[in-house]
C-alpha positions in Angstrom: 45.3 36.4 -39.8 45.1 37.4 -36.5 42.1 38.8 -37.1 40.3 36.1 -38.0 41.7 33.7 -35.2 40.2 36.8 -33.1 36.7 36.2 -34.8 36.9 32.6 -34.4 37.5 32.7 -30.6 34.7 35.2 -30.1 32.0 32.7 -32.2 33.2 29.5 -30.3 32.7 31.8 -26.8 29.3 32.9 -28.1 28.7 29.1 -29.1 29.2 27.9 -26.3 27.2 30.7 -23.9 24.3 29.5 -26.2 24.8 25.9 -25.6 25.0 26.4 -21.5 21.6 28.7 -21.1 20.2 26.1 -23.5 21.4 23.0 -21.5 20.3 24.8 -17.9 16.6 25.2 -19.1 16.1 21.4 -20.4 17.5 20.6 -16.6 15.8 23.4 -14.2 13.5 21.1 -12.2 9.9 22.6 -10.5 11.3 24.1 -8.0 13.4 26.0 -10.4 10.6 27.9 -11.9 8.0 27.6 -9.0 7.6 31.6 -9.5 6.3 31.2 -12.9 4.1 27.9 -12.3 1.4 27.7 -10.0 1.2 24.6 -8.1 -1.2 22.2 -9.0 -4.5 21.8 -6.7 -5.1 18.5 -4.9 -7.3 16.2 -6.7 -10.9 16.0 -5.4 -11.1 11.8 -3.7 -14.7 11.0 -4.7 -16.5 8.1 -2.9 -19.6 6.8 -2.5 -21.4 5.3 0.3 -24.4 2.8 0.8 -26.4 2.8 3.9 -29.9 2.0 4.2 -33.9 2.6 2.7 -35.0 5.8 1.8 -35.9 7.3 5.5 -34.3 4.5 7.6 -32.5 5.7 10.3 -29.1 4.1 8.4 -29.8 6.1 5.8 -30.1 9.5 7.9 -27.3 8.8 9.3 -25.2 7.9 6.7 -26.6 11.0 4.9 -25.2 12.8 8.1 -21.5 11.0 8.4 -21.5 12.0 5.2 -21.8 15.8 5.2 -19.3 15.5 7.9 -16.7 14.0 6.3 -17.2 16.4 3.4 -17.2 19.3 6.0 -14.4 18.5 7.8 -11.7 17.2 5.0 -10.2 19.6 2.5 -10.7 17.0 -0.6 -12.9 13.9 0.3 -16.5 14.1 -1.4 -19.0 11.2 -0.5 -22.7 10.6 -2.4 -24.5 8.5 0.2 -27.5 6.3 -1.7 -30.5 5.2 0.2 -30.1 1.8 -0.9 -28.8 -1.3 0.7 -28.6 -2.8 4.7 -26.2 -5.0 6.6 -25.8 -7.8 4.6 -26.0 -5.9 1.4 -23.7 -3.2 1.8 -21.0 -5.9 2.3 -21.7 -6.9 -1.1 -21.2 -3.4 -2.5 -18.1 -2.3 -0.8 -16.4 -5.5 -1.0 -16.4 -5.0 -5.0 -15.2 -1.3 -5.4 -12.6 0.6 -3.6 -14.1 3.5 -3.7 -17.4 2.3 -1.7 -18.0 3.1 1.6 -21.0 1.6 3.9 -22.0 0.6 7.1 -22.9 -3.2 8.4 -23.1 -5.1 11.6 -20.4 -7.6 13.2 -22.9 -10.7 12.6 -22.6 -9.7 9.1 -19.0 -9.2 8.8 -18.0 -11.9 10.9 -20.3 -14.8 8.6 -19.4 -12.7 5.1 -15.7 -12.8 5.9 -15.9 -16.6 6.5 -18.8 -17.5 3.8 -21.1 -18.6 6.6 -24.6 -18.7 6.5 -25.9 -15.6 4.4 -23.0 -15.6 2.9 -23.4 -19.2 1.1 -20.0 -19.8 1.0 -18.8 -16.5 -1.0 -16.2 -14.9 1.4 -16.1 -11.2 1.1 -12.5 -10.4 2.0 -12.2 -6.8 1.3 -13.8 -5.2 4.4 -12.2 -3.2 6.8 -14.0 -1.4 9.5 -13.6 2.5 10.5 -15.4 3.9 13.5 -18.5 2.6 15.6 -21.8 3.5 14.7 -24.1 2.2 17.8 -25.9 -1.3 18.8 -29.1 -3.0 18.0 -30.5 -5.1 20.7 -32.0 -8.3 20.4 -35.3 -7.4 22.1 -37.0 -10.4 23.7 -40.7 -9.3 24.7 -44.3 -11.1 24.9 -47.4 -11.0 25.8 -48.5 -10.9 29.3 -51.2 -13.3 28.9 -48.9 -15.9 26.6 -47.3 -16.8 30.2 -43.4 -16.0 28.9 -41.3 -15.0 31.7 -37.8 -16.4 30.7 -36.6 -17.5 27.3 -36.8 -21.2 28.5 -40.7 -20.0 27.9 -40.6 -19.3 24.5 -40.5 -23.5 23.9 -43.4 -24.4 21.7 -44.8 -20.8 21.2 -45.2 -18.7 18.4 -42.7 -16.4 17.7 -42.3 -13.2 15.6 -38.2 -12.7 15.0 -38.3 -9.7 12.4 -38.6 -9.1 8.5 -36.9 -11.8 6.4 -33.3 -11.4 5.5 -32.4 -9.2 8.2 -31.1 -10.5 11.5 -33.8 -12.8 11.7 -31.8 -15.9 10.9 -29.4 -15.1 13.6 -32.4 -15.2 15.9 -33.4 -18.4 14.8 -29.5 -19.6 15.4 -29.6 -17.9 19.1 -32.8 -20.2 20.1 -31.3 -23.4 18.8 -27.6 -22.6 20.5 -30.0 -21.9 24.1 -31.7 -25.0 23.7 -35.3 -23.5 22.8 -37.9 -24.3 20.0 -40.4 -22.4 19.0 -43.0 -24.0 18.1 -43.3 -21.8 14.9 -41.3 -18.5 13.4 -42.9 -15.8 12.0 -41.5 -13.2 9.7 -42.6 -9.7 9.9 -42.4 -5.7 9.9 -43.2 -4.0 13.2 -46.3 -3.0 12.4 -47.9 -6.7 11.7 -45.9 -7.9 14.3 -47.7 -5.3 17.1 -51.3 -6.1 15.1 -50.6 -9.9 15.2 -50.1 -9.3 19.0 -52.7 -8.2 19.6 -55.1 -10.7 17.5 -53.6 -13.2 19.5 -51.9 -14.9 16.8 -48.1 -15.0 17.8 -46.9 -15.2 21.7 -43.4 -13.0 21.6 -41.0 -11.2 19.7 -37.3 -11.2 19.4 -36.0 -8.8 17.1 -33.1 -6.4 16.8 -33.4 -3.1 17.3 -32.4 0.5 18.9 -34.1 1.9 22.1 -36.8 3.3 23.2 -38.7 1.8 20.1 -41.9 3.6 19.7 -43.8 0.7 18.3 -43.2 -1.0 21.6 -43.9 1.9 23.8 -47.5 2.5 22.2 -48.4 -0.7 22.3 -48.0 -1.0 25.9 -50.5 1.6 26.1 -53.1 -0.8 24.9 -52.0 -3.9 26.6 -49.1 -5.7 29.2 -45.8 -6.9 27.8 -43.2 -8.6 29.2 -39.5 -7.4 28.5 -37.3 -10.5 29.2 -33.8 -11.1 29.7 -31.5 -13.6 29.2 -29.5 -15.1 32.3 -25.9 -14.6 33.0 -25.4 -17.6 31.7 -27.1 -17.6 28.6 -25.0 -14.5 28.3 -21.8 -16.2 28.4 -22.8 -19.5 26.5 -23.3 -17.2 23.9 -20.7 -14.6 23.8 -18.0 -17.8 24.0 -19.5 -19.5 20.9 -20.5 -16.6 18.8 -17.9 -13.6 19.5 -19.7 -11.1 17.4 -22.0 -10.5 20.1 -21.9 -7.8 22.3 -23.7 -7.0 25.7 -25.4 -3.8 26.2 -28.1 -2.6 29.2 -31.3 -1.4 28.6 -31.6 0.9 32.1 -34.6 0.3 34.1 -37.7 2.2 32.6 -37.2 2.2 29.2 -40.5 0.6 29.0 -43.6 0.7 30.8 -43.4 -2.6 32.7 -39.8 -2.4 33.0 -38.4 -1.7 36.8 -35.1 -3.3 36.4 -32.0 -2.8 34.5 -31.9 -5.3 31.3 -28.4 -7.0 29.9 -29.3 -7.7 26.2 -27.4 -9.6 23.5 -26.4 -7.1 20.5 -24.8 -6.6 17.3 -22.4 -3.8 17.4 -22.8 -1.6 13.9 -19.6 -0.2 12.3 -18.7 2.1 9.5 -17.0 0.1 6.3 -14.7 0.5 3.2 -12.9 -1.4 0.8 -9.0 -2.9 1.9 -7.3 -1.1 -0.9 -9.0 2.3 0.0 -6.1 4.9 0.5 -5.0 4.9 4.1 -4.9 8.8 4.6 -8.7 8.8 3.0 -9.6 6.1 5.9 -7.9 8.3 8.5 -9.4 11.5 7.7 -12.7 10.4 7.5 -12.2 8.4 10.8 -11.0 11.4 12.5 -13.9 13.7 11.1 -16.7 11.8 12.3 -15.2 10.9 15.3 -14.7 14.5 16.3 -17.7 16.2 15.6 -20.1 13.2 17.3 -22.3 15.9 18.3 -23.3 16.3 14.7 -24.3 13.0 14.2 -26.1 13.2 17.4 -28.3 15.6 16.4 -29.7 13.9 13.4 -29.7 10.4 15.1 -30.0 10.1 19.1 -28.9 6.6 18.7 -25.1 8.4 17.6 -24.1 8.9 21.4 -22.5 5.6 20.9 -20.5 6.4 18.2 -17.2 7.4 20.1 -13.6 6.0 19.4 -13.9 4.8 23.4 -16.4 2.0 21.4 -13.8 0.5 18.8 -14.3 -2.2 21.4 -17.2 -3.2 20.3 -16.2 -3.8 16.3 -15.5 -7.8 15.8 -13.6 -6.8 12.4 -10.5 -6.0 11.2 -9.9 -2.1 11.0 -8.3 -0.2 7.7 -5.1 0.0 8.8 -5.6 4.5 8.3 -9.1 4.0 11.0 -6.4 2.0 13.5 -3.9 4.6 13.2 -6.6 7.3 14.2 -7.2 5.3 17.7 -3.7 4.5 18.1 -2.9 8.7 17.7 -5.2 9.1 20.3 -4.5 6.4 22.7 -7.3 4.0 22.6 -6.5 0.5 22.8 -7.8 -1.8 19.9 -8.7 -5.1 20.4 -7.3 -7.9 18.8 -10.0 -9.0 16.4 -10.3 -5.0 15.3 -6.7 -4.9 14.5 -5.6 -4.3 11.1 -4.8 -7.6 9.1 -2.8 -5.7 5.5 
């Protein structure tokens, strides 16, 4: 008898030895066994970002941003197509998260309010992420059409750029100064140099960077006029339309250009979708933003895109860009600042 109480004891205590090793494996967690696992890899963030024509500068550059961001970030991969512009890259990025592009504040300002090009959609989604740099609206003529000041551009003919670009926001500028053409003509900078010269339009206004070759090799052949607006014009326009921003063109850009210019401009900015992951927005932020002189070397026109220029965006920031300049102390205005 005692015997087999003996037995019985030692099967319950081997019962219930089995039972605890048993119950400690279903319950070791990760870190438990983080010498037999390897920890899992971070998952690659793939994105993909529009930016301009094949060969456009928008499209070098955001071929260049690009390779930065992919440089510079341990998991964020970016295909840039050469496809889209302003006004369409809003359209893109607005529907997918995981679009990035780039646009320009008169853009973003109408899309987000369903004005003008916009037609009434509103695309909500965008958020901005660093500067890129300005295009100027250019006013230039003739020497022999007589235009001195844009008050002189009443009853002329006037070239303002291909249709569907900024053009319309051309056309806006010379009715808010009080000036009407007497006709509008749309067109690339070739015709619009050719037409010049035939004699068939009187001046230009068109956006663009600077020096702008076109212009520079036509003044070989004949006398233009650079113009700029007055200080008032300036400010009448500024306080109506705030996506505007004032830039100079210094003295001598051009060939009959002594003086210093202030010019009207739309700032251009980097873009992504609201719901894009804030630490995504941040990285790529601070990766472009850091290694400028990258993009500077593919595109001159990048010395302007520095954080100091977050000034110059008339859009709500992604609320992982804003935390980039606020990490780094530069103020943010108050239509950049985050709205989610």
């Amino acid at each position: 008898m005692k015997l087999m109480k003996k037995r019985s004891v030692t099967l319950l205590l081997v019962t219930l030895m089995l039972m605890t090793a048993f119950l400690q494996g279903c319950s070791s967690s990760p870190e438990d066994s983080a010498g037999e696992q390897k920890p899992e890899a971070t998952e690659p963030v793939m994105l993909r970002a529009v930016s301009g024509a094949s060969g456009g500068l928008w499209q070098i550059y955001g071929t260049t941003w690009g390779k930065i961001v992919e440089d510079y970030t341990d998991n964020i991969q970016i295909q840039v197509e050469a496809v889209g512009g302003g006004y369409a890259n809003i359209a893109s990025v607005n529907e997918d998260p995981n679009c990035l592009g780039m646009t320009q504040n008169a853009a973003a300002y109408e899309g987000a309010r369903g004005l003008n090009w916009a037609q009434g959609k509103k695309y909500e989604n965008i958020r901005g992420l660093f500067p890129v740099y300005p295009s100027s609206l250019h006013f230039w003529a003739s020497e022999k059409s007589g235009i001195k000041t844009i008050e002189d551009f009443e009853g002329k003919v006037v070239s303002v750029g291909p249709a569907g670009g900024t053009d319309t926001n051309v056309k806006q500028l010379f009715e808010l100064l009080g000036v009407k053409p007497k006709e509008f003509v749309n067109q690339n900078f070739a015709d619009m140099v050719q037409a010049m010269k035939d004699g068939l339009i009187d001046g230009v206004c068109v956006s663009t960077g600077h020096p702008h070759s076109t212009i520079s090799e036509l003044e070989q052949s004949m006398n233009i006029n650079h113009i700029a607006p007055t200080p008032e014009q300036i400010k009448l326009v500024t306080e109506r339309e705030p996506y505007y921003s004032v830039i100079k063109l210094p003295a001598n850009t051009y060939k009959n250009q002594p003086n210093d210019i202030n010019m009207l401009a739309f700032y251009s900015f980097a873009i992504c979708h609201k719901d894009l992951d804030e630490e995504v927005a941040y990285q790529i932020t601070k990766a472009v933003l850091e290694h400028n002189d990258e993009l500077v070397a593919a595109v001159k026109a990048a010395k302007d895109s520095v954080a100091e220029n977050v000034v110059e965006i008339k859009h709500p920031l992604h609320p992982g860009a804003y935390r980039y300049y606020q990490e780094i102390g530069i103020e943010v205005p108050d239509m950049a600042k985050p709205i989610d």
